[in-house]
C-alpha positions in Angstrom: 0.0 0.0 0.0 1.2 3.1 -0.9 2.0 5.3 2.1 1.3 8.7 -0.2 4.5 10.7 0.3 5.4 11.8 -2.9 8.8 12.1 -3.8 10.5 15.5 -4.5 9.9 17.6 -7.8 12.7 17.8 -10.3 13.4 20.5 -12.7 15.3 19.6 -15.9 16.3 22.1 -18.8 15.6 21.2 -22.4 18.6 20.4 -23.9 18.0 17.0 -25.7 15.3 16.0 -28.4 14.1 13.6 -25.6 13.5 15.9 -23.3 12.0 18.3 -26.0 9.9 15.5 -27.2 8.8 15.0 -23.7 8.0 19.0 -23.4 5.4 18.5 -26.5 3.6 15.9 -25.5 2.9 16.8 -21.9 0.0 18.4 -22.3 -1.7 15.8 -24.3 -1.6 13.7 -21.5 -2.6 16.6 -18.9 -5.7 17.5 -21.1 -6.6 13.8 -22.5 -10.0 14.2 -20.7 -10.7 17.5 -22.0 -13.5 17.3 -25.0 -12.6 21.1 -26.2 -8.7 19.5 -26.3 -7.4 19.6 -29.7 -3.5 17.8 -29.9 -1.7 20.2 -31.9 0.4 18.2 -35.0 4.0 17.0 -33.2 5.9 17.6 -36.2 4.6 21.5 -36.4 5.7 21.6 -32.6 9.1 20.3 -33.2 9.6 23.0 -36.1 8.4 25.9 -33.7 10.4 24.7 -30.7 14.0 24.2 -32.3 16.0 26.6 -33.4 17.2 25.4 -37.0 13.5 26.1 -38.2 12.2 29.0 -36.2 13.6 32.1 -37.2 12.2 33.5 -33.6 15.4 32.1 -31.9 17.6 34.7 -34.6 16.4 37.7 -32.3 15.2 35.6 -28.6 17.0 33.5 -26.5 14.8 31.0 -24.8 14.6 28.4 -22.4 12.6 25.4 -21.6 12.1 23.3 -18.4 10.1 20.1 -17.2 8.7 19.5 -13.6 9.0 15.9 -12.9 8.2 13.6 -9.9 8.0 10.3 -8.9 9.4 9.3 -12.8 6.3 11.5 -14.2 6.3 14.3 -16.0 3.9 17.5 -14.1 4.7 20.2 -15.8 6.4 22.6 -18.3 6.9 25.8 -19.0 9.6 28.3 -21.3 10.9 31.8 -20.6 12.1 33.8 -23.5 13.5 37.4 -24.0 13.1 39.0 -27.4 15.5 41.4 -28.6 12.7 43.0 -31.0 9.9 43.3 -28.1 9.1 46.9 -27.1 10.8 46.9 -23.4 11.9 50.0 -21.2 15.7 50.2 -21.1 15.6 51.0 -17.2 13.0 48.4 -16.4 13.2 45.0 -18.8 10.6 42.7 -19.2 11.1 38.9 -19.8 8.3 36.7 -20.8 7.2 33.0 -19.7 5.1 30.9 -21.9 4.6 27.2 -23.1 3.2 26.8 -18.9 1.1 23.8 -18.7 0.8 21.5 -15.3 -0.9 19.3 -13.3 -3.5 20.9 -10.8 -0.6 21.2 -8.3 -0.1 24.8 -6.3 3.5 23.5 -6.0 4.2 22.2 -9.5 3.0 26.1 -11.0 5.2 27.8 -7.8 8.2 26.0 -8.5 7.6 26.5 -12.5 7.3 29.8 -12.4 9.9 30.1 -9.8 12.6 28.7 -12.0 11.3 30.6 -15.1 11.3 34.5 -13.3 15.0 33.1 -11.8 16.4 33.0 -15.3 15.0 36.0 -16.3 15.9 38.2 -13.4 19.5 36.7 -14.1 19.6 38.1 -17.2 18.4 41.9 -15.9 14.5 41.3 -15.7 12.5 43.6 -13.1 9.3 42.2 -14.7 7.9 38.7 -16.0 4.9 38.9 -18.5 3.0 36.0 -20.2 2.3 33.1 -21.8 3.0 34.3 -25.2 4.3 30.9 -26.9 7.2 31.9 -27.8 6.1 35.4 -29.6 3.2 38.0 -28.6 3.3 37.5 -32.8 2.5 33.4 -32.1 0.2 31.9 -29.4 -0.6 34.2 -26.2 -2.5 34.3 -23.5 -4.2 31.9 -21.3 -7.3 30.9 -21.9 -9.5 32.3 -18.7 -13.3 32.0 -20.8 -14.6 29.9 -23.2 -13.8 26.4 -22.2 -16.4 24.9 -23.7 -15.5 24.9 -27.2 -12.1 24.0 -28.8 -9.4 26.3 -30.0 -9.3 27.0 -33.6 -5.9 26.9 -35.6 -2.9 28.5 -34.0 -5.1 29.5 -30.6 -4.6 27.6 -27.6 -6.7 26.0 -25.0 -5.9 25.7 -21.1 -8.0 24.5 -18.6 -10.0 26.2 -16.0 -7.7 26.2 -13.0 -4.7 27.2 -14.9 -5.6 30.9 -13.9 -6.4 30.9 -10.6 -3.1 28.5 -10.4 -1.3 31.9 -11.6 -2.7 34.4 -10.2 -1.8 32.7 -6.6 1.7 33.0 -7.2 1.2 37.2 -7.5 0.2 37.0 -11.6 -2.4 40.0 -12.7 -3.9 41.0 -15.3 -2.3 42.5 -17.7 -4.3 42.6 -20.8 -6.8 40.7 -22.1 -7.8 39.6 -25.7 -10.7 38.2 -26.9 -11.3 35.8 -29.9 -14.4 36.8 -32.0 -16.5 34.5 -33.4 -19.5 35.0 -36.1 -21.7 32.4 -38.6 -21.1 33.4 -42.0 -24.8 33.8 -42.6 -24.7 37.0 -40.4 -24.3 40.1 -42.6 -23.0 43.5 -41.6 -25.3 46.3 -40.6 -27.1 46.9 -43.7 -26.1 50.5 -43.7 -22.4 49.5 -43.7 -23.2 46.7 -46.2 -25.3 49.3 -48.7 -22.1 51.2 -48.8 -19.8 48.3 -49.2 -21.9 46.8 -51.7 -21.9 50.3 -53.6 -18.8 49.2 -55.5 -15.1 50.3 -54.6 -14.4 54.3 -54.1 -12.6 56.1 -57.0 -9.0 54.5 -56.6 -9.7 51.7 -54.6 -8.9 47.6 -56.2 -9.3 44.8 -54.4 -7.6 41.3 -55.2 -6.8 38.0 -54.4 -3.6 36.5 -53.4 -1.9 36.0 -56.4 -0.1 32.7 -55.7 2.4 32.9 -58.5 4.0 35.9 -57.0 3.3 34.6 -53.5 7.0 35.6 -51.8 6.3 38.7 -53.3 2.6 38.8 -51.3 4.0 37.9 -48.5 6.3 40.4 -48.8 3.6 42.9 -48.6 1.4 41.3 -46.3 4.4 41.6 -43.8 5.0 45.2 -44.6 1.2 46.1 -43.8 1.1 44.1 -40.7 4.5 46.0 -39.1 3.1 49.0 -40.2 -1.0 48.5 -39.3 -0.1 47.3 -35.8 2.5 49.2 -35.0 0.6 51.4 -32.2 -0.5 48.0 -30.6 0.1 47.6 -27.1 3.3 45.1 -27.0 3.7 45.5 -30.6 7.0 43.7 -32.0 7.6 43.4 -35.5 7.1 40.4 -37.8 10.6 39.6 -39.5 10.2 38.9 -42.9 12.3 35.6 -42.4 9.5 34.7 -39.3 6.3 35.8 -42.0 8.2 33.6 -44.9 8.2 30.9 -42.5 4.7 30.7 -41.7 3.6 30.8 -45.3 5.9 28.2 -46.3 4.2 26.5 -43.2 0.8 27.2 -44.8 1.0 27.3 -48.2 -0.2 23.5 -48.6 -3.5 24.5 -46.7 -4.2 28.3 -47.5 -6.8 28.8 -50.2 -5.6 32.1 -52.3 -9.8 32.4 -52.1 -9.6 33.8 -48.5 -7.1 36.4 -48.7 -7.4 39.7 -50.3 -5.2 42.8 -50.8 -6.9 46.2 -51.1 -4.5 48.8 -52.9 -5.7 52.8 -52.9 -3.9 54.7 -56.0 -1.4 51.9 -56.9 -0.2 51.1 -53.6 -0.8 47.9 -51.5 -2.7 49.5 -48.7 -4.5 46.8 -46.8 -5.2 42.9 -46.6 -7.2 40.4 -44.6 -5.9 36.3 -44.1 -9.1 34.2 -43.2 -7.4 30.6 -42.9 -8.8 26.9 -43.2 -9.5 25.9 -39.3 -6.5 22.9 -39.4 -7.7 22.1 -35.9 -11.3 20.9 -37.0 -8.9 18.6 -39.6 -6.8 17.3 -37.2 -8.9 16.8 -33.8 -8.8 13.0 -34.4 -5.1 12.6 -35.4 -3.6 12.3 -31.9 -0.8 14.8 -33.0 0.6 12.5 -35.7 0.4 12.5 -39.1 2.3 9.4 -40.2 1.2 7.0 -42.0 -1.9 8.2 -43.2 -2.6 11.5 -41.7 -1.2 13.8 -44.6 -3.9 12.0 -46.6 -6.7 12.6 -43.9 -5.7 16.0 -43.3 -5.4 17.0 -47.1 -8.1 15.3 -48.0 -11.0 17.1 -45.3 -9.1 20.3 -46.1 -9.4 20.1 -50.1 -12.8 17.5 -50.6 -14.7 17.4 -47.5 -13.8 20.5 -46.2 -13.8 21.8 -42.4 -16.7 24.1 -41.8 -14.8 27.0 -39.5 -12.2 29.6 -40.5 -10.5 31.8 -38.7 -9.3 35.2 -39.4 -5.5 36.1 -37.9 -4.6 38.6 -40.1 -5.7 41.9 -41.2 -4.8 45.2 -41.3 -4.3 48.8 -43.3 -1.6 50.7 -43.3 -1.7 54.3 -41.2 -1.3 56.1 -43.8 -4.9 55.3 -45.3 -6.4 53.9 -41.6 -8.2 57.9 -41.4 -9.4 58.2 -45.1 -12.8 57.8 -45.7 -11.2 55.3 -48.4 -9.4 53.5 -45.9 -12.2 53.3 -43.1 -14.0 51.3 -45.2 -11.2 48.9 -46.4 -11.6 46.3 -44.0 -15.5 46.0 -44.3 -14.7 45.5 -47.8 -12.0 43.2 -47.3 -14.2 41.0 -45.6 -17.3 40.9 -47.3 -14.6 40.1 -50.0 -13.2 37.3 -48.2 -16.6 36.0 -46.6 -18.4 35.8 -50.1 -15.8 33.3 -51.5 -15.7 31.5 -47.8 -19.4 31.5 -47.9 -19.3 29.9 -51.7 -17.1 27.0 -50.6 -19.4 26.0 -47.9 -17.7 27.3 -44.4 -20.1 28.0 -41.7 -18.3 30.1 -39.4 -15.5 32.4 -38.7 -13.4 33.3 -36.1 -11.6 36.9 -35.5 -9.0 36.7 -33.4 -6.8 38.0 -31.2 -7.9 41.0 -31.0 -7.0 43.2 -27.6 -9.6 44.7 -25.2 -8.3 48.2 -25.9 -8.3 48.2 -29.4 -12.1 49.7 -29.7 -11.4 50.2 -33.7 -10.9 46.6 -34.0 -13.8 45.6 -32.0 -16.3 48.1 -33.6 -15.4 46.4 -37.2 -15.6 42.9 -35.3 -18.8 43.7 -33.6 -20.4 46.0 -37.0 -19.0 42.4 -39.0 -21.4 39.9 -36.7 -18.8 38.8 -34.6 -19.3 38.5 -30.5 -16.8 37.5 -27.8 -16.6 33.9 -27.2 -13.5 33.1 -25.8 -10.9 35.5 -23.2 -7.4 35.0 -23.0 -5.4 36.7 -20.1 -1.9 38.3 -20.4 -0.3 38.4 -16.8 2.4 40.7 -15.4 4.6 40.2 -12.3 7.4 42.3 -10.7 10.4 40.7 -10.1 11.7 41.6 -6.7 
């Protein structure tokens, strides 16, 4: 009989492909009894997490730990500091992310211990997070919205993960929601009269033209940097990190769902609705070998999933005050939707998209979309 002492917890750096292999597939087995649980694919995890094939690690340095005991993995978790991320020169912020653990207050304190250590050895006063790895990748913990699962390249957490936390002095930070809307719902019709009118002298809209497509990308990168640049934690997209993503995509994006808007000749906005890969892959355990290129390609081309979600958009300053510009991304997505619409998708989700940002929201709101799910940056002081 087992006399219930448990045995001490052990912290061990990730340094081998065993131990980053372990790191992935942690929280599959944490959240196996989790319906909303979608595995992410391994292989894509591997690619994000190592070095070699995530240009995030040219301008970060990172590190990743696992909280073991008794011979079983509890818990993970990564810090990372980001040479590109907005930070005050007298007061440096690190970030954690990646945190996932048993419902254990010590397994979190001594995770979040180790992580804030690193960071306030390399000049931290201040510890904010999960972004997983970049605010420009997976942030946030999920805090509402636990019901339904994450669509592609959103996470999922469950319930006490926050309140796990906060009780080791986490707050709030920011919050961002995730918007989501059926594709039957139109816009205000006085938004969609004008939209419908037909483009303002000037004004072409387009698809993505996938035989120039490093050129688009191109673009689509310079829009983004330039669109968010007044975002709260902004740090810019390297091209190399954009080119990476669309290489990562390119086998599932659908040139259908994204659209460039250009005012006078020049590129001046765009909006990405993707393919929801997780509604593709929810039965694939992670893996894709041997048949799960087929299964995935296959529901992605011929069935077809019936979600989307919308990751990307933006216009650039310059034109964000015109009266042309204002009404560039209503266009862009009544562009967008139409063609989603036609191929038989269902419903779309807008995401992330920050509390503050009240321009965002109104064209979320005004588009059909409400609030279904809350993520929760945190912030802690390092003493």
């Amino acid at each position: 009989m087992s006399s219930g002492v448990r045995g001490p917890l052990i912290i061990t750096e990730v340094a081998s492909k065993a131990e980053l292999a372990r790191f992935i597939r942690l929280p599959m087995r944490l959240n196996a009894s989790d319906p909303a649980w979608i595995a992410p694919l391994i292989s894509e995890r591997q690619a994000a997490l190592t070095p070699k094939s995530n240009p995030f690690f040219d301008h970060a340095e990172v590190q990743m730990w696992i909280a073991s005991r008794d011979g079983r993995d509890v818990g993970r978790i990564s810090a990372q500091i980001d040479a590109l991320s907005p930070t005050d020169p007298q007061a440096p912020a690190g970030n954690f992310g990646m945190i996932a653990a048993e419902d254990d207050a010590e397994v979190f304190a001594k995770l979040l211990e180790t992580a804030e250590a690193w960071l306030k050895a390399r000049g931290c006063v201040s510890a904010v997070g999960p972004f997983n790895l970049s605010i420009n990748e997976e942030v946030g913990l999920l805090v509402d919205g636990f019901d339904t699962p994450p669509m592609v390249m959103m996470g999922h957490d469950p319930a006490y993960a926050g309140p796990q936390i906060e009780a080791q002095g986490y707050v709030k930070a920011k919050d961002i929601y995730a918007y989501l809307s059926k594709m039957s719902d139109d816009m205000p019709e006085a938004v969609l009269r004008r939209v419908r009118r037909g483009a303002a002298p000037g004004v072409t809209l387009r698809m993505l033209d996938m035989k120039r497509y490093d050129a688009e990308v191109a673009a689509l990168t310079d829009i983004l940097n330039d669109a968010w640049s007044g975002n709260w934690g902004f740090t810019p997209t390297t091209e190399a990190e954009t080119r990476q993503l669309a290489k990562a995509l390119r086998a599932v994006i659908d040139h259908r769902m994204v659209w460039f808007a250009e005012i006078d000749g020049e590129t001046a906005g765009f909006v990405a609705a993707l393919p929801n890969l997780n509604e593709a892959i929810a039965d694939l355990d992670g893996k894709l070998a041997p048949f799960g290129w087929a299964k995935l390609l296959w529901r992605l081309k011929v069935r077809r999933v019936k979600s989307i979600r919308v990751p990307l958009m933006g216009v650039k300053r310059k034109f964000a005050g015109t009266l042309r510009g204002q009404l560039l991304p209503f266009q862009l997505i009544d562009a967008a939707g139409g063609e989603a619409r036609k191929l038989g998708y269902e419903q779309c989700e807008m995401s992330w998209i920050l509390e503050d940002n009240l321009a965002m929201r109104n064209i979320c709101e005004r588009a059909g979309g409400r609030v279904y799910k809350t993520y929760r940056i945190y912030e802690k002081a390092l003493a």
